[in-house]
Every structure is written in structure tokens, then in C-alpha cells.
C-alpha positions as CSV (number, residue, x, y, z in Angstrom):
1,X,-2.2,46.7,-16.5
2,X,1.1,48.3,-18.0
3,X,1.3,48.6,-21.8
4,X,2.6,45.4,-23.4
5,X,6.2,46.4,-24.3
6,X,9.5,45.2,-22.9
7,X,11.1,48.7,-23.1
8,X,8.9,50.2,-20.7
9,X,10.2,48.8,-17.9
10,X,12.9,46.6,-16.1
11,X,12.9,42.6,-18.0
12,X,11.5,39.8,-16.1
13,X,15.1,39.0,-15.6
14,X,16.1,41.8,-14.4
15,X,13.5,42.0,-11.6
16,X,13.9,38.3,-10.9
17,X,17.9,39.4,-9.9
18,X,16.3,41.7,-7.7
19,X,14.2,39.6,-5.8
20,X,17.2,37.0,-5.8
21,X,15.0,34.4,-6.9
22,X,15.9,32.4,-10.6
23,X,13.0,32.8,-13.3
24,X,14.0,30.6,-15.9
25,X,12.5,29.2,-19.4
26,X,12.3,25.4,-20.2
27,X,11.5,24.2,-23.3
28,X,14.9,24.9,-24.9
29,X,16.5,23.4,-27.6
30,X,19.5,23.1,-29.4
31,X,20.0,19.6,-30.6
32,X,20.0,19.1,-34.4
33,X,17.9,16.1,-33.8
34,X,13.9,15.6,-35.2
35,X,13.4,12.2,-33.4
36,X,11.1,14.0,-30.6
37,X,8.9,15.0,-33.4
38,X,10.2,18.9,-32.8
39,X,12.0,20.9,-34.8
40,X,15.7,21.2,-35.1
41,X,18.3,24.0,-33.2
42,X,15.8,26.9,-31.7
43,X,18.4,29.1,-32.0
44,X,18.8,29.3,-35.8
45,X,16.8,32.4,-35.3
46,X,18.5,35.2,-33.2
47,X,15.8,36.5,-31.6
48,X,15.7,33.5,-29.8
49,X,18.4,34.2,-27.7
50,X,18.4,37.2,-27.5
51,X,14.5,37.2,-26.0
52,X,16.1,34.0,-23.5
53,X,19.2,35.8,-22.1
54,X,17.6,38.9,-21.9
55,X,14.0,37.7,-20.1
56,X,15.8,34.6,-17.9
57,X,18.4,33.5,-15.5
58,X,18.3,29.9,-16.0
59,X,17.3,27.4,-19.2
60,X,16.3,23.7,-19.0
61,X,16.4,21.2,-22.4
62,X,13.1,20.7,-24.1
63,X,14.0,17.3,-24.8
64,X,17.7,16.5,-25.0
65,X,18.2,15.0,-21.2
66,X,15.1,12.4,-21.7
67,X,16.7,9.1,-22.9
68,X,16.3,8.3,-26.2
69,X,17.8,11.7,-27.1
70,X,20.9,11.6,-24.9
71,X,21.4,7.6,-25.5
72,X,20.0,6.8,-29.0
73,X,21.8,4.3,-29.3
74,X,23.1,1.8,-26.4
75,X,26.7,3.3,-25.2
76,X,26.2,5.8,-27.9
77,X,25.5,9.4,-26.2
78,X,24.4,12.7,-28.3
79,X,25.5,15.7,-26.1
80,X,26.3,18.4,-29.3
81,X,22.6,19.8,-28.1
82,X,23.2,19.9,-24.3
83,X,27.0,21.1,-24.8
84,X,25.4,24.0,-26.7
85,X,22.9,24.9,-23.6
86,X,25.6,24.8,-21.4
87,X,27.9,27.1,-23.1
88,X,25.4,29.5,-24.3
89,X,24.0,29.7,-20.5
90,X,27.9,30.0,-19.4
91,X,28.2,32.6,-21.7
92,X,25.1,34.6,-20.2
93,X,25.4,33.9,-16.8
94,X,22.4,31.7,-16.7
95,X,21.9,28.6,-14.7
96,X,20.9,24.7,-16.2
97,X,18.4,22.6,-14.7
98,X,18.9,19.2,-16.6
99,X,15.3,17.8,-17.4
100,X,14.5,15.0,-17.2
101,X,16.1,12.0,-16.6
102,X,13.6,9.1,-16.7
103,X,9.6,9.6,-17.6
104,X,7.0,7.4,-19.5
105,X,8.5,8.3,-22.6
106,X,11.3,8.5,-24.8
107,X,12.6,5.5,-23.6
108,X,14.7,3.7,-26.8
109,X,14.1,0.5,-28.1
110,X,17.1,-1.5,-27.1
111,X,16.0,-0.2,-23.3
112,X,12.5,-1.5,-23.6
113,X,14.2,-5.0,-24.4
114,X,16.1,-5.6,-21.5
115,X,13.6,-7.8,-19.8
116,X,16.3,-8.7,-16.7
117,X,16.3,-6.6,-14.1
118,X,19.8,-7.1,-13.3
119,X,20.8,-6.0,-16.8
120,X,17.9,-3.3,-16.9
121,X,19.3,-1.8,-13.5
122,X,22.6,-1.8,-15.1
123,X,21.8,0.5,-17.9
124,X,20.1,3.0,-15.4
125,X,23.3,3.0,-13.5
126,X,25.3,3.8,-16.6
127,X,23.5,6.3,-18.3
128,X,23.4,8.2,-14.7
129,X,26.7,7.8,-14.7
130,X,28.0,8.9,-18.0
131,X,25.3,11.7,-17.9
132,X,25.7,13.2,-14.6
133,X,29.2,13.1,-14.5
134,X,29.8,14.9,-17.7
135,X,28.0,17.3,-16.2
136,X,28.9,18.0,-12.8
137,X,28.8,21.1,-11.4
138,X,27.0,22.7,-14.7
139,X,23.2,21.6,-13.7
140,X,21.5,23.8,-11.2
141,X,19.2,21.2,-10.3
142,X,18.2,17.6,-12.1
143,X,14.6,16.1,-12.6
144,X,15.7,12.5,-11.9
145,X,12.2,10.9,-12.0
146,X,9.2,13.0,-14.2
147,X,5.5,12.1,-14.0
148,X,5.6,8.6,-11.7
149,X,1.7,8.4,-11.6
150,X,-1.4,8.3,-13.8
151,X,-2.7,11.4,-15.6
152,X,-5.5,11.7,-13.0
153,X,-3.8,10.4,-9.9
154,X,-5.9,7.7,-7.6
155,X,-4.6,5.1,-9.0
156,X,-0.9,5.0,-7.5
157,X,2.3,4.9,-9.5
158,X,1.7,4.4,-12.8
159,X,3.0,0.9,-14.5
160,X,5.6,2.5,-17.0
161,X,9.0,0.8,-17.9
162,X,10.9,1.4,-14.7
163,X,8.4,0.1,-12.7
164,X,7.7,-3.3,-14.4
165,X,11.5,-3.2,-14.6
166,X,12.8,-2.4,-11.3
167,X,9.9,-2.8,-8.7
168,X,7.5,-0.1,-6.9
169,X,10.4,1.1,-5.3
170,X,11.7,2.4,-8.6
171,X,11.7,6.3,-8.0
172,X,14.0,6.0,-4.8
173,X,16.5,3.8,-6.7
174,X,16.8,6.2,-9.5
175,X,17.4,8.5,-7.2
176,X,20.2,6.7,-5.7
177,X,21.7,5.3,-8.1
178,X,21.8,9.4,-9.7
179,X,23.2,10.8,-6.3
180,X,25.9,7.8,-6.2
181,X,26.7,9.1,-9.9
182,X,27.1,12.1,-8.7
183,X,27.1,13.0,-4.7
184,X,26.7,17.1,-5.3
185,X,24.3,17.3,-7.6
186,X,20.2,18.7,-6.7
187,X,18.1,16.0,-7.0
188,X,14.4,16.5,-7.5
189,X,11.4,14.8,-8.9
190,X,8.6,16.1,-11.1
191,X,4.8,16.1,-11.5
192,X,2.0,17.2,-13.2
193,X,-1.7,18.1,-12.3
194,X,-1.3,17.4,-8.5
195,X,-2.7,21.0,-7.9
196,X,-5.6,20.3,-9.7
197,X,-6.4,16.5,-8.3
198,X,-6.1,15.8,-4.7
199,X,-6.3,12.2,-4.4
200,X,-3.1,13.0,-6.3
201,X,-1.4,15.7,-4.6
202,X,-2.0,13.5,-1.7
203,X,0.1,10.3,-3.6
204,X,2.7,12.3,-4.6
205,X,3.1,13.8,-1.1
206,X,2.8,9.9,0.5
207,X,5.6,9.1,-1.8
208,X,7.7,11.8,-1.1
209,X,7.3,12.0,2.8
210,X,8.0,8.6,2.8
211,X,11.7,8.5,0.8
212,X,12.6,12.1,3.4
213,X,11.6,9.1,6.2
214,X,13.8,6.8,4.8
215,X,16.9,8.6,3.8
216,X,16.3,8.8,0.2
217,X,18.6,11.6,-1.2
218,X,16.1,13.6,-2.4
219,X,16.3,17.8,-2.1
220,X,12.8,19.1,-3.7
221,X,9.7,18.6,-5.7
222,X,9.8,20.5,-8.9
223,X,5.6,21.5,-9.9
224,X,4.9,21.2,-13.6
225,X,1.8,23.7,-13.8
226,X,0.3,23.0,-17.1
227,X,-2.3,24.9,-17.1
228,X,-5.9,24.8,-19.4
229,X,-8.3,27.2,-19.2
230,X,-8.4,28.1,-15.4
231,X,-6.1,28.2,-13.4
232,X,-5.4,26.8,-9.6
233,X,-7.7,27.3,-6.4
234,X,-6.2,30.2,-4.9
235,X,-4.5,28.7,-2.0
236,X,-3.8,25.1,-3.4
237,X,-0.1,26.4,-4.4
238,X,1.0,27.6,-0.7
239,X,-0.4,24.9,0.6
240,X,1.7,22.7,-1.4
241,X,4.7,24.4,-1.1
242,X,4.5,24.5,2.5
243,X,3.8,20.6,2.6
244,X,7.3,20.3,1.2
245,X,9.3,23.3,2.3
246,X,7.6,21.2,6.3
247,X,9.7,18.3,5.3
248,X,13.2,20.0,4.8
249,X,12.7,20.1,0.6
250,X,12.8,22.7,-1.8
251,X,9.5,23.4,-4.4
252,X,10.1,24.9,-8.1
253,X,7.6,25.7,-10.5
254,X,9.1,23.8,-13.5
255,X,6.9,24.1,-16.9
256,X,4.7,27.0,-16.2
257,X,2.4,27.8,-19.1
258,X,-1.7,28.4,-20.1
259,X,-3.6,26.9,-22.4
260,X,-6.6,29.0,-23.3
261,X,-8.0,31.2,-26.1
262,X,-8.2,34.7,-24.5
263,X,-5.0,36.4,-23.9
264,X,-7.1,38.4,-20.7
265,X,-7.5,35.8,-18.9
266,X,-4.3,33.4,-19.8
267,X,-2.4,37.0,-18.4
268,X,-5.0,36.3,-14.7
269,X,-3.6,32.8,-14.6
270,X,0.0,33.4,-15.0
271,X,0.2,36.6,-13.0
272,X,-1.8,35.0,-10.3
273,X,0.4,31.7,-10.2
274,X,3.3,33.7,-9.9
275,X,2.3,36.1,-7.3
276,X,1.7,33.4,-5.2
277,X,4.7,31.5,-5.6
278,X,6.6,34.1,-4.8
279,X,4.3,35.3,-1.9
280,X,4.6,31.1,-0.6
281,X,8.5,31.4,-0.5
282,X,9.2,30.0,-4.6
283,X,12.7,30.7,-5.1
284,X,12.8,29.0,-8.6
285,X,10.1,29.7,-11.2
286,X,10.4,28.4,-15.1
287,X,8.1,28.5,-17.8
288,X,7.7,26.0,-20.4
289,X,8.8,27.9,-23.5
290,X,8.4,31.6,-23.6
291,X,7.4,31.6,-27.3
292,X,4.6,30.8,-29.9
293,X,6.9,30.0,-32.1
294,X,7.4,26.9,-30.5
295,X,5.0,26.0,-28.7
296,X,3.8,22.9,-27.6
297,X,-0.4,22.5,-26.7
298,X,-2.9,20.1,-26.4
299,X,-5.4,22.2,-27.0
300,X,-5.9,23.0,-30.6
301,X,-5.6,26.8,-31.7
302,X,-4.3,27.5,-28.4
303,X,-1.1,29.7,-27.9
304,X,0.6,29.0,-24.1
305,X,3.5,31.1,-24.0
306,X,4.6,34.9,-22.6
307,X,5.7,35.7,-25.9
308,X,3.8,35.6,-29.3
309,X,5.4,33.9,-32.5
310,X,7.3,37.1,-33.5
311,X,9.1,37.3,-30.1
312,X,6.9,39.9,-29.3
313,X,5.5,40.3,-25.6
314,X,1.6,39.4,-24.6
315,X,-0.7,40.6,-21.6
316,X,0.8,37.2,-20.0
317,X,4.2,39.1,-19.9
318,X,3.2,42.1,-18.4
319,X,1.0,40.3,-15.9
320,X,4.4,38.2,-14.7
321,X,6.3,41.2,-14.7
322,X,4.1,42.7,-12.5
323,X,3.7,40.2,-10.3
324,X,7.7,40.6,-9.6
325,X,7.3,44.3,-9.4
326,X,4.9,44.6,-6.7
327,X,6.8,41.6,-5.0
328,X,9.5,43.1,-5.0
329,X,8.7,46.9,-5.3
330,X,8.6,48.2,-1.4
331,X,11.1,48.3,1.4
332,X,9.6,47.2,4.2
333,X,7.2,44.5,5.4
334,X,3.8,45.6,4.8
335,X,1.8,47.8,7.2
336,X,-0.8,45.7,9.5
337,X,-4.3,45.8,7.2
338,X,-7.6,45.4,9.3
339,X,-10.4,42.6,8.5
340,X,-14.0,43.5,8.8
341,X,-17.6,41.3,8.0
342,X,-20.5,42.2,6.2
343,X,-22.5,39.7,8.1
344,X,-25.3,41.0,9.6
345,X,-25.0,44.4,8.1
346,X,-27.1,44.5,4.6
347,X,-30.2,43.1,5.8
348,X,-30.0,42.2,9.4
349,X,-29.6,38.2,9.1
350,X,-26.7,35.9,10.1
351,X,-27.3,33.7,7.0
352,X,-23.8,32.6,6.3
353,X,-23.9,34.8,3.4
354,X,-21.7,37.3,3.8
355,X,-18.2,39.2,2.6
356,X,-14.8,39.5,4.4
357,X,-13.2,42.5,3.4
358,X,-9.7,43.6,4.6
359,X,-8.6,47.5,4.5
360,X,-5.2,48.4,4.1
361,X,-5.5,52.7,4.7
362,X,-2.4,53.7,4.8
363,X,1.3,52.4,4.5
364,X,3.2,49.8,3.2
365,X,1.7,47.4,0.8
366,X,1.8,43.5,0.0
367,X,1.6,42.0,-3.5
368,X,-0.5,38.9,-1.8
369,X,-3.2,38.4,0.2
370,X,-4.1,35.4,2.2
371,X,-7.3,34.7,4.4
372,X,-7.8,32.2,6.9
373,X,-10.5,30.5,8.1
374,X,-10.6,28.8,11.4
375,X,-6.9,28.7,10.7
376,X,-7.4,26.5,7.5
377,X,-6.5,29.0,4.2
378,X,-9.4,29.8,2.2
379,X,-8.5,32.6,0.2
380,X,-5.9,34.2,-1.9
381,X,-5.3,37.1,-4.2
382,X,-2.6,39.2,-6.0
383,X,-2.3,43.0,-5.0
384,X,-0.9,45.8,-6.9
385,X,1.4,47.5,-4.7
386,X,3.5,49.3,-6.8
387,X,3.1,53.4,-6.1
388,X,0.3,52.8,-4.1
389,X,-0.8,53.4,0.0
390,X,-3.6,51.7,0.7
391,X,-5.2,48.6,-0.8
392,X,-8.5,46.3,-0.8
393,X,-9.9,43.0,-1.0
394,X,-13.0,41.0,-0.5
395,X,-13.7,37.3,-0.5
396,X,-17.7,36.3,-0.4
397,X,-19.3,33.3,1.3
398,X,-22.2,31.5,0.8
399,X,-24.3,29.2,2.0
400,X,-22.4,28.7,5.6
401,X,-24.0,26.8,8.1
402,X,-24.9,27.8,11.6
403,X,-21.5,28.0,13.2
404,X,-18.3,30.5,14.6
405,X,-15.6,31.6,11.8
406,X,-13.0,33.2,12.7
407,X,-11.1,34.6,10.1
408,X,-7.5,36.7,10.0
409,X,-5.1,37.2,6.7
410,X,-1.8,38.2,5.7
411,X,-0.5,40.6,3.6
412,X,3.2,39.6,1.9
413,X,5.8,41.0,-0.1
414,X,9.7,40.4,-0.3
415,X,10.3,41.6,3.4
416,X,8.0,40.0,5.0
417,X,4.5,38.8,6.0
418,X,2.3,41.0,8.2
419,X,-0.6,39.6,9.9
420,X,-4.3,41.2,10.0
421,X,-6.9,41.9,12.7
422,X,-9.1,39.2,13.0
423,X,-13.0,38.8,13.1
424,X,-15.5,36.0,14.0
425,X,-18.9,35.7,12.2
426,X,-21.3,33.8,14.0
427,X,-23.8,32.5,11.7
428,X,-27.5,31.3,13.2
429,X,-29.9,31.6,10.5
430,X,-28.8,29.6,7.7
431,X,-32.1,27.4,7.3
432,X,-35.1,29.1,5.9
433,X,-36.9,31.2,8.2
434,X,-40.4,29.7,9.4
435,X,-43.4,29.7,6.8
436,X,-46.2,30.8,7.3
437,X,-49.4,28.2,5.8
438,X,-53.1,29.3,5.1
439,X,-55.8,28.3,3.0
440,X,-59.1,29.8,1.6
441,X,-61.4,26.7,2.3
442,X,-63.8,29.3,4.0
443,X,-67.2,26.6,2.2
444,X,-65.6,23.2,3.8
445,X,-66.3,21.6,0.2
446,X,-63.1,20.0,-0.5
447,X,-61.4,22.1,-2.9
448,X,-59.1,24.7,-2.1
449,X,-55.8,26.8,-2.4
450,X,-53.2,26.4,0.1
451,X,-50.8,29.2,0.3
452,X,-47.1,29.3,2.2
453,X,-45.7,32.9,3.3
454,X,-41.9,33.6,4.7
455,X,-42.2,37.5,5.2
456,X,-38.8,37.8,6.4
457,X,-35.7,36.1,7.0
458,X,-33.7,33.6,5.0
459,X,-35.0,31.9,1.5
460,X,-35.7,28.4,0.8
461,X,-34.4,27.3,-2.8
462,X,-37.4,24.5,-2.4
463,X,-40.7,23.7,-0.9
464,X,-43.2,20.9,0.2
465,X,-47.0,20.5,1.4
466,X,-48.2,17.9,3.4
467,X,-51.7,17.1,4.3
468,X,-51.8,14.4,7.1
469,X,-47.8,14.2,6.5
470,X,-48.3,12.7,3.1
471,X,-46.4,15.6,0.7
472,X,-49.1,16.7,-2.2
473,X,-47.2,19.1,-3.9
474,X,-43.3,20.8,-4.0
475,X,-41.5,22.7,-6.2
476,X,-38.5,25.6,-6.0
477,X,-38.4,28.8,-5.0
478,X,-36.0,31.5,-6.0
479,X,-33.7,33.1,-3.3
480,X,-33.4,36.8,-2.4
481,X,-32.8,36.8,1.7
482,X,-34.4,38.8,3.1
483,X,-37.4,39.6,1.0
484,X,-40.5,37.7,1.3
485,X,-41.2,34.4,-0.9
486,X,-44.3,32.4,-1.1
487,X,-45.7,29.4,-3.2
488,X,-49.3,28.1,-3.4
489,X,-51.2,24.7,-4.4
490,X,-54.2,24.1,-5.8
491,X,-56.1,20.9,-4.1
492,X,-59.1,19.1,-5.0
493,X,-61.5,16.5,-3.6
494,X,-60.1,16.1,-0.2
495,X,-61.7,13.8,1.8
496,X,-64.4,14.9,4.3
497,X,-62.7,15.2,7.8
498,X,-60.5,17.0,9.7
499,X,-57.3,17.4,8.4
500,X,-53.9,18.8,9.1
501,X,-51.6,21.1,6.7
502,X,-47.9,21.9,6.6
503,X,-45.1,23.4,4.4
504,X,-41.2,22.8,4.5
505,X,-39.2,25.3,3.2
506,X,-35.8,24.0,2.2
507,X,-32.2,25.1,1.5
508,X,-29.0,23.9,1.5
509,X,-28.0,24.2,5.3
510,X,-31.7,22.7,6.5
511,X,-35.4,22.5,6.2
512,X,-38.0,24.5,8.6
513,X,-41.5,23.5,9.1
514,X,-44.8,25.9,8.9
515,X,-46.6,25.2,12.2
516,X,-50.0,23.1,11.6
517,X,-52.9,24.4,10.1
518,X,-56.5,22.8,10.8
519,X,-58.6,22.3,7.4
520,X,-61.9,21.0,8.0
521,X,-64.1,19.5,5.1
522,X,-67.7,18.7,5.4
């Protein structure tokens, strides 16, 4: 990783120019006002703007767009705060995104009391009005509607003010009653945690596919990206992005920031969240305040931002900025990598345990890397491919069952995706390899040891006797394809008769059976 200063290299804005892409910082305020439990006018300390006009292209309002800030009183509007935004990102060539217009919060007392929804829709249609107006042709792009559904998702829209007030069809009102208000404005909506919960990513993705189908004006889903302590499967983001960018909308990364306690791997998360963004087609990327200063967290200690509370940069700096510069670093369209499969190779087995590994020799490189399996993405990582030729990666599998995988990948940058070899790994030995069952009942008397033996092939994580398919004994085994594992029981007082043994070996993709073994007690 680079060293940790800004003057080492070009500013996040700078390279974010370069890419043509905005890379902006939410969590910006001006407003004099307290009543969000904040503190007053950020930019009482120079620094301030100096870091935002320096390291950004674009600002959105911490709190100043959310009702109760803007309207604090009925027909009484507060727009010192967001005047000041505007003009200072006038005055640095920076774009607005006005955030957020209605949420679960910050919703006034005099709203809350307008019980008739005639009178409640009224007020929506007004503030819209007065707001949007105002600012017409200043906002790059407006969160109409933030965080419609419960903090876990599976439960559907969440029953918040607007809903109770104006009906389950709340969110596509809003938003027509905002692009009546004001016919060129950008109109998104905005959620959190949906890259983390699927049941819902998948709500959030039922409700928007539904307003494209029925005409809402609606031009893009912006992603909050909270993140605690890890960050996203790699993959979750493209897919999501593509989901969208499939049904004619635009995706933004809207509140990026990482909640942990070790600055290492709070740099992973953000460099990796960006890098594939970018690599997925993100053409609009904020953070959620860039310092610690004032920082927002709900996890207690923690410290979120790029920058600490002196303005200073972190490791989460350098890791965004170098996300950008590989992005954006070469050219030309990366040079075609080749895919090869361990399978088979370190011990003989198909097991489904197994790497693919992709070579890049020589050439061009690509600042992401996506693998595919079966055609369904599995697999991403960020590259370096600033000043270098040829790169590497490896993702491992486990515990595959007997089947065909065929896998291929992609290696991206800012000119353009270039498609891998592919290979197929056909796996056949997942299940344990047959056990071997003995005993040493050489005296007939009844009491013995019976002992299981796999010499070879794939482990069992478990095992089982039976005598006269009734199990007398199991316990686990520890795995090390393809070395040999064993397990024995002690028995005592069997019967007098003839009698038949067995052992099951188990894992995860299936159970084989020892073949019989005769024990005769006299």
C-alpha cells in the first residue's frame, strides 16, 4: 500500500475527474441549527473545506433536506444552511445531491398531526414544491424516498408516517408528486442494508421493478453502504448494480463508510467496495462524512471515516485512492488472462476441493477480477494494476458435490472488460471413499474391537457402526483428503450368533458404506 499522505500523489478528486466519474462526500453541514442533535456549521473550521473541495466533486446535506430541518415550522422554511452548500459547491465546481426528502425520521410535529390524508397529501405536495423549485437546476440528483422498509428487510415496507398516511403506494406518489414539482430534476430512492439481507435486496428490487412497469418517474437507486465490521460478499454489489442498470436506472453508492476498530481492515472494505463499483459501471460514489471529526457511528469507539479527526488521511484513504488509480491507470482494455484448476493435481482426487487460479503473464492489466461459475458470479477481487505486467488470483472451493463447473472470469479496468479462458472441473469423489471394517474376535467369546480403515481417498468428518443395522457406536473424524483415517469401538457381550458389521463414513456431500463383515460368537 502507498504511504498515507495526500501529497504523494494525485487527490481522490483529482483521479475521480479522470475516470469521469463524481466521488463525492455526504454528511455535510452548514446549517446553524442543533435540532438534529449535531453540531452547528462544519465549516467554522477551515480545514473542512479545504479537505471537501480538494478530495470531492460533489457534497450532499447531512441533515438540512430531511423535513423538520428545512420546514420547522409549517410554511416556515430554513434554507440559510442549504443556500450555503450550494454556493460553496458553486464556488468549487462541485455538484449537490439534495438528501433526503422523506424517511422515518425527522418528521415535525405539526406533520405527525395531520391525520386526513387529503390535508396530509397536501403538505407533501407543498413542501416538494417550495423545495424543489427553489432549487432547480442546482441538485445533481434528489433522494425523494430514504429507507422504505424494516432494518432487516422480510417484512415489506415499513409502517412509518407516509405510509399510515398516504397508503402502500406511498413511495411512487412521492415520487410524483416531486417530479410534477419539478419535471427536470433526478429522482432516486435510497436504502440501506439490502447488500447484506436478501429477502431485502429482493423487496427493494420488487418495489422498484414494479414502479419502471408502471411509469413511475423514477431514474435510479442510490445504495447506502453502511458498513460494520465486514464488508459485502464479493459479487453482491455487481450483481445489484446490474439488476438496476437491466431496468433502464442508474445505481450510486450514497453513504459509504466502515464501522470497525482496525484501520487494516476498514482500508480492505473501502478499497474493495470501491473497486468494484467502479469495475460494475458506478459512475457516482459518496461517502458519508470524510472525517472523524464528525463522525456519526453506532458502534461505540469506532471511527468510520477516510480521514482522522485532525483532517489527516488513514489507510482507508490510500486504499480508495488506489482503487481509482489502478481503475483508471492503463490505456487499453486489459490483456486476455488464462484460468487453470487445481483439481485433481495435489493428490490425485476430484473431491470438489480445489482452487481456480487465473494468470495474467504478460500485458495490460485490470483493477477487478470476476469469476463465474456455471455462468452465475461467484467470485470477486481488486487488483493492483498500476506499474505492473502480469497479475494473479485464486478463489478456493470446498466441499463441492459430484458435478461439472465450468468456470471463466473477467478482468476490468476503465477501457474495458476482457474475458478469460475457461475451464470445467468435474468433480466425482466428493463422498468419503469406502471403509474398510475388521475386528480381532479371533476366540468367538463376545467381546471385541472393531476397527474401520479408509487408506485412501476422500475423508469423512463422521462415522457410524452397525451390528445387525442397529448403530452401536459413531463419533467424528478429522479431515486430511487423501491421507488415511480410521476409528475403532470397543464391544462387549454380544450375543452368541452370527452377526453382521458395518461402518458409514460420512461428509457433507454423502455417506459410503464398509462392505459386510461376518462376526461369529460362540
Amino acid at each position: 500500500m502507498a504511504d498515507n499522505t495526500t501529497d504523494s500523489g494525485p487527490t481522490i478528486r483529482e483521479l475521480a475527474e479522470q475516470a469521469g466519474i463524481l466521488f463525492g462526500s455526504g454528511s455535510v453541514k452548514a446549517s446553524e441549527s442543533t435540532t438534529d442533535d449535531r453540531p452547528a456549521d462544519y465549516f467554522t473550521d477551515p480545514r473542512y473545506g479545504a479537505t471537501l473541495s480538494e478530495q470531492f466533486n460533489s457534497l450532499s446535506p447531512e441533515n438540512e433536506f430531511k423535513w423538520n430541518m428545512v420546514q420547522p415550522e409549517e410554511g416556515v422554511f430554513d434554507f440559510a444552511g442549504l443556500d450555503h452548500l450550494v454556493a460553496f459547491a458553486q464556488e468549487h465546481d462541485m455538484e449537490v445531491k439534495a438528501h433526503s426528502g422523506i424517511s422515518r425520521s425527522f418528521n415535525p410535529d405539526y406533520l405527525v398531526a395531520k391525520t386526513d390524508p387529503a390535508e396530509f397529501r397536501a403538505a407533501v405536495v407543498e413542501h416538494f414544491e417550495t423545495i424543489m423549485q427553489r432549487y432547480s437546476g442546482k441538485m445533481d440528483r434528489w433522494d425523494i424516498v430514504t429507507e422504505m422498509f424494516t432494518t432487516f428487510g422480510g417484512e415489506g415496507l415499513e409502517h412509518n408516517l407516509f405510509y399510515e398516511r398516504m397508503g402502500p403506494d406511498y413511495v411512487a406518489e412521492t415520487l410524483r408528486i416531486a417530479h410534477a414539482a419539478d419535471p427536470t430534476a433526478k429522482l432516486f430512492i435510497n436504502e440501506n442494508m439490502v447488500e447484506f439481507y436478501p429477502a431485502k435486496r429482493q423487496e427493494l428490487y420488487d418495489l422498484v421493478a414494479g414502479m419502471v412497469a408502471d411509469g413511475v418517474p423514477l431514474d435510479g437507486v442510490a445504495l447506502q453502504m453502511h458498513e460494520t465490521y465486514v464488508g459485502p460478499t464479493p459479487g453482491v454489489l455487481t450483481d445489484i448494480i446490474n439488476d438496476y442498470r437491466a431496468l433502464g436506472l442508474e445505481v450510486t453508492i450514497a453513504e459509504l463508510d466502515v464501522h470497525t476498530y482496525d484501520p487494516i481492515s476498514q482500508a480492505q472494505i473501502y478499497g474493495d467496495v470501491v473497486a468494484e463499483a467502479l469495475a460494475a459501471g458506478a459512475t457516482d460514489i459518496s461517502v458519508w462524512g470524510f472525517t472523524d471529526k464528525h463522525l456519526y457511528t453506532w458502534l461505540p469507539g469506532a471511527k468510520p471515516t477516510m480521514f482522522d479527526e485532525e483532517f489527516n488521511p488513514k489507510p482507508a484513504y490510500v486504499a480508495v485512492r488506489d482503487a481509482l488509480k489502478s481503475y483508471i491507470h492503463n490505456g487499453s482494455a486489459p490483456s486476455a488472462a488464462v484460468l487453470s484448476s487445481t483439481a485433481g493435481w495435489a493428490n490425485g482426487l476430484r473431491d470438489g476441493n480445489y482452487n481456480i487460479e487465473m494468470n495474467l503473464w504478460h500485458g495490460t492489466p485490470g483493477s477487478y477480477y470476476r469469476l463465474y461459475e456455471n455462468d452465475v458470479l461467484v467470485d470477486g477481487q481488486r487488483l493492483d494494476a498500476v506499474d505492473v505486467t502480469s497479475q494473479t488470483a485464486s478463489t478456493g472451493f470446498s466441499g463441492k458435490a459430484n458435478g461439472t463447473y465450468t468456470y471463466r472470469a473477467e478482468l476490468i479496468n476503465s477501457e474495458g472488460v476482457t474475458h478469460t479462458s475457461s475451464v470445467t472441473v468435474t468433480v466425482t469423489d466428493a463422498a468419503p471413499a469406502q471403509p474398510v471394517v475388521s475386528t480381532d474376535n479371533w476366540d468367538r467369546d463376545g467381546n471385541f474391537i472393531a476397527t474401520a480403515n479408509l487408506w485412501w481417498g476422500t475423508n469423512a468428518t463422521s462415522y457410524a457402526f452397525f451390528l445387525d443395522g442397529v448403530e452401536v457406536g459413531a463419533g467424528e473424524l478429522s479431515a486430511a483428503t487423501p491421507n488415511a483415517q480410521n476409528a475403532s469401538l470397543t464391544l462387549e457381550g454380544v450375543a452368541r450368533g452370527t452377526h453382521t458389521l458395518t461402518v458409514t463414513f460420512t461428509n457433507t456431500n454423502g455417506s459410503t458404506s464398509s462392505e459386510p463383515v461376518v462376526v461369529t460368537v460362540d
